[in-house]
N, C-alpha and C positions, 0 to 999 in steps of 0.2 A: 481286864474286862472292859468291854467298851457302852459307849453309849449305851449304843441299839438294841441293846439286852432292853432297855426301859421302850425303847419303843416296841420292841416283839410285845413287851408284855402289856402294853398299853393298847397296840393295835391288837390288843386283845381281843385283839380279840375277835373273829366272829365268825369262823368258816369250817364245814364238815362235812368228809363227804359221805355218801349214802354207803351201808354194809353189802354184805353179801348175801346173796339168797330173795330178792325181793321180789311178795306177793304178795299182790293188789286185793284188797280184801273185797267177794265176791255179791254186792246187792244190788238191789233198783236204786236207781236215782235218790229216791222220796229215802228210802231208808239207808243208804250210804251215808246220806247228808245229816239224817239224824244220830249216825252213830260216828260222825267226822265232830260234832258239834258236842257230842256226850263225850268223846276222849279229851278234846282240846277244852271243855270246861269243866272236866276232873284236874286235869294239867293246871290249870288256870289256879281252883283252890286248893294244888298243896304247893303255891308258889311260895319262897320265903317270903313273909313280910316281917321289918321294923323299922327302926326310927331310927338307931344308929347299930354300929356293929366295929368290933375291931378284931383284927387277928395278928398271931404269928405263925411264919413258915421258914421252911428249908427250899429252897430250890437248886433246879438243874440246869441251866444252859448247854445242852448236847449239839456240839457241831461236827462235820465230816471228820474232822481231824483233831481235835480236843472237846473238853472238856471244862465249863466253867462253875462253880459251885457257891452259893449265897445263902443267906440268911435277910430277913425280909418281915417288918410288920404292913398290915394295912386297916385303915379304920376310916369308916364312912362315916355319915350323915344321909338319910334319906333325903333325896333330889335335891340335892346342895354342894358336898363334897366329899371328895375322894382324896386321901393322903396313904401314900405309898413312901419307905423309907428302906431302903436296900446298905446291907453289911455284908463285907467280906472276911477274911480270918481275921482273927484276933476280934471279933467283934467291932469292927472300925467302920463307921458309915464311909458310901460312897457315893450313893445318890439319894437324893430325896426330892418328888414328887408331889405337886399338891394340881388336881383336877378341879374348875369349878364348873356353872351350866356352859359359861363361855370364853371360858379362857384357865390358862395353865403354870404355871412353875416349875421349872425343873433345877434342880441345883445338880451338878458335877464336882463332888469335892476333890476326886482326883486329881483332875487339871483346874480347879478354884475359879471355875465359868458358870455360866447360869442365863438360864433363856428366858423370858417372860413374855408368850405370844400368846394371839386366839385362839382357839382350840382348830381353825380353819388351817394353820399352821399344820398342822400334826395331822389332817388329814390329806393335807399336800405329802407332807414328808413320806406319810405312810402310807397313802397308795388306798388307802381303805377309808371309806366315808364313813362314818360312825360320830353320834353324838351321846351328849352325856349319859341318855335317857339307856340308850344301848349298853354303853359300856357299864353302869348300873346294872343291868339284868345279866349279864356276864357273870360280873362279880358273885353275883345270889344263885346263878343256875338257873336264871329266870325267863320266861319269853319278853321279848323286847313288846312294850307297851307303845300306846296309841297306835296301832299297827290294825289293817283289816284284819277279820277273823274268822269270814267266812269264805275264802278262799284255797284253804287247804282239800286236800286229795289224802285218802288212808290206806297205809300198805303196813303190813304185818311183817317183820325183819327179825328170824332170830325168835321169834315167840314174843316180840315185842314191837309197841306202834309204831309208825310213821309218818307226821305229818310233813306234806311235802305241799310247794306253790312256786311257781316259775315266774309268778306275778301277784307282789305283797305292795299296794303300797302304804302311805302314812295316810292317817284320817286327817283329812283338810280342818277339820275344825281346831286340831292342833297348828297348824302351819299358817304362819302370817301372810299376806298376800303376794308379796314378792319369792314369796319363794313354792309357791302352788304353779307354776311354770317350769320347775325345775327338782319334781319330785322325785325321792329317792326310791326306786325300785329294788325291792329283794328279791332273790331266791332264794328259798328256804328248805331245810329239811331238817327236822326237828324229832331224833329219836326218844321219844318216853318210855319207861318204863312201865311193863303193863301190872305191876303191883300197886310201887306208891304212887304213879305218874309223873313222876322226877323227871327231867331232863338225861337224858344218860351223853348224850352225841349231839353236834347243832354243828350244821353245815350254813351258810349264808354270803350268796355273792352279791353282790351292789351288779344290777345291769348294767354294762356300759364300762366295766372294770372290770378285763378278763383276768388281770393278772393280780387281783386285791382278793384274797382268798386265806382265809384262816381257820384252819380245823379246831373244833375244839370238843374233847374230853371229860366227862366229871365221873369219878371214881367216889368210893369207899362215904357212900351218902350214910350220916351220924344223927342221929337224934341230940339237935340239943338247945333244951329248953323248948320241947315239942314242933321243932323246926329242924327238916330232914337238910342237913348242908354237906353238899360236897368236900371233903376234904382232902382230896387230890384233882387237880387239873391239871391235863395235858395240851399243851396247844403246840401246833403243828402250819408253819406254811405251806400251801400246795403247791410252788412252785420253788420249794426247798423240801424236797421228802427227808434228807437225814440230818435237819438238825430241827429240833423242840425244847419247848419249854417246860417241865415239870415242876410243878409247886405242890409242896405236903403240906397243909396245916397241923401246927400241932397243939395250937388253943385260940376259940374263938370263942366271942363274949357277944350276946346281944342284947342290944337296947339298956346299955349305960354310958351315959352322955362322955363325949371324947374331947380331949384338944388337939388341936392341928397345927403342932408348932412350926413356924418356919421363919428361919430366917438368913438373912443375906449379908455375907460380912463386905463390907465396905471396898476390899482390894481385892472381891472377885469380877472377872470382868464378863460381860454383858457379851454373848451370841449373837448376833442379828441375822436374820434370813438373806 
C-alpha cells in the first residue's frame, strides 16, 4: 500500500458531482430566496456539533486493477486537531497522521520516513486547496464554515435538495489581509436530504483548479447520542472514475476528551519537499 492512500484520504476530500434528473425549483425571486435560505438554515441546525470525537473504521482502497483493504481510527478536537492512524493485516500500523490549523505530521512506518511540513505542502502535493476549517466539515458531513451563504440557487434532485453556487467565497472578516487578494473561490453543490437535512452528496471545485476535484458521498446516517453521523463515506476523484475510497465506521464516540499520541523514533528519516 503506498502513501497516497493517506493523501486521497486527506485530500478528502471535497468534490461532487451534481445527480440525475435536475429541476430547478419553480418561484419569484422574493420567494425562491426565501425558501433557498429556509433549506440551507434547516441544513445548518442539524449540522453535527462537539468538542471532540473519535472513531473506528474498515476501509477500501479500490483501484482499476487491485484492491487495497485497511483498518483505520480517527479522533479530533474541535478546530484544533485531527489524528488519523491507519493498520493493515494482522493489526500492524502503517501510517499515522496528525493534522493541525497549520501544519501536519505524517509518519510512514513501512519505509520508517516521516514528513513534518505546512499544511501548504499538502496542498501543493494535492492539487486541492483546502484548509483545516474544510477538511473538519468533511469529517462531520458538515457545510464548510466562514463561507458566503447567501449565494446558493435550489434545484430538487431525486425528491431531494440542491444547493448549488458557481461563486462561494470566504468572509473577509475571517481572512488576514494578505491573503484577501488571493481569495479562494468554490463551486459548490451540496445535495441535502429533504427529511433530516443531512448532507447526502457535496460536489466542490476551487476556481482556477480544473483538475482538483473530489466527490464525496455520506451513506447509512446513525443517530448517535442525538447527532445524525454518516457512517459510510465514499470518496471518488473526478479525473480517476474507477478507483475510491470507502470507509465504514463501525464505533464512534462523542465529546470524550482524546489523546493524540505521536511519536517519532530517532532512526526514521525526515522527507523533505
Amino acid at each position: 500500500m503506498k502513501s497516497k492512500i493517506i493523501y486521497f484520504l486527506f485530500a478528502s476530500a471535497l468534490f461532487f458531482s451534481a445527480c440525475n434528473s435536475t429541476k430547478k425549483v419553480n418561484y419569484n425571486n422574493k420567494k425562491m430566496q426565501t425558501h433557498v435560505d429556509s433549506v440551507y438554515k434547516l441544513m445548518h441546525q442539524n449540522q453535527v456539533k462537539m468538542n471532540w470525537l473519535s472513531g473506528k473504521f474498515k476501509g477500501v482502497y479500490q483501484m482499476p486493477d487491485k484492491q487495497q483493504v485497511f483498518n483505520g481510527q480517527i479522533r479530533m478536537r474541535k478546530d484544533s486537531i485531527i489524528w488519523v492512524s491507519i493498520y493493515a493485516v494482522m493489526n500492524i500500523e502503517i501510517f499515522r497522521l496528525e493534522v493541525k490549523r497549520d501544519s501536519f505530521l505524517f509518519v510512514n512506518k513501512l519505509e520508517k520516513t516521516y514528513m513534518s511540513e505546512s499544511n501548504q505542502y499538502l496542498k501543493d502535493r494535492t492539487g486541492i486547496d483546502i484548509d483545516f476549517d474544510m477538511l473538519q466539515a468533511l469529517v462531520l458531513g458538515n457545510d464548510f464554515p466562514y463561507y458566503q451563504t447567501n449565494v446558493f440557487k435550489l434545484y430538487m434532485i431525486n425528491g431531494n435538495y440542491q444547493l448549488s453556487t458557481v461563486s462561494r467565497r470566504k468572509l473577509k472578516s475571517n481572512l488576514s489581509q494578505e491573503k484577501t487578494k488571493a481569495l479562494r473561490i468554490l463551486m459548490q453543490n451540496i445535495l441535502v436530504d429533504k427529511n433530516n437535512y443531512r448532507i447526502l452528496k457535496q460536489t466542490v471545485k476551487v476556481v482556477g483548479q480544473d483538475k482538483a476535484k473530489l466527490r464525496m458521498r455520506y451513506n447509512d446516517y446513525t443517530d448517535i447520542d442525538g447527532r445524525l453521523f454518516a457512517k459510510q463515506w465514499v470518496l471518488r476523484l473526478k479525473e480517476d472514475k474507477k478507483s475510491y475510497v470507502e470507509i465504514n465506521f463501525s464505533k464512534v464516540v462523542f465529546d470524550k476528551p482524546q489523546k493524540f499520541p505521536f511519536h517519532i523514533s530517532r532512526k526514521y528519516k525526515r522527507i523533505k519537499p
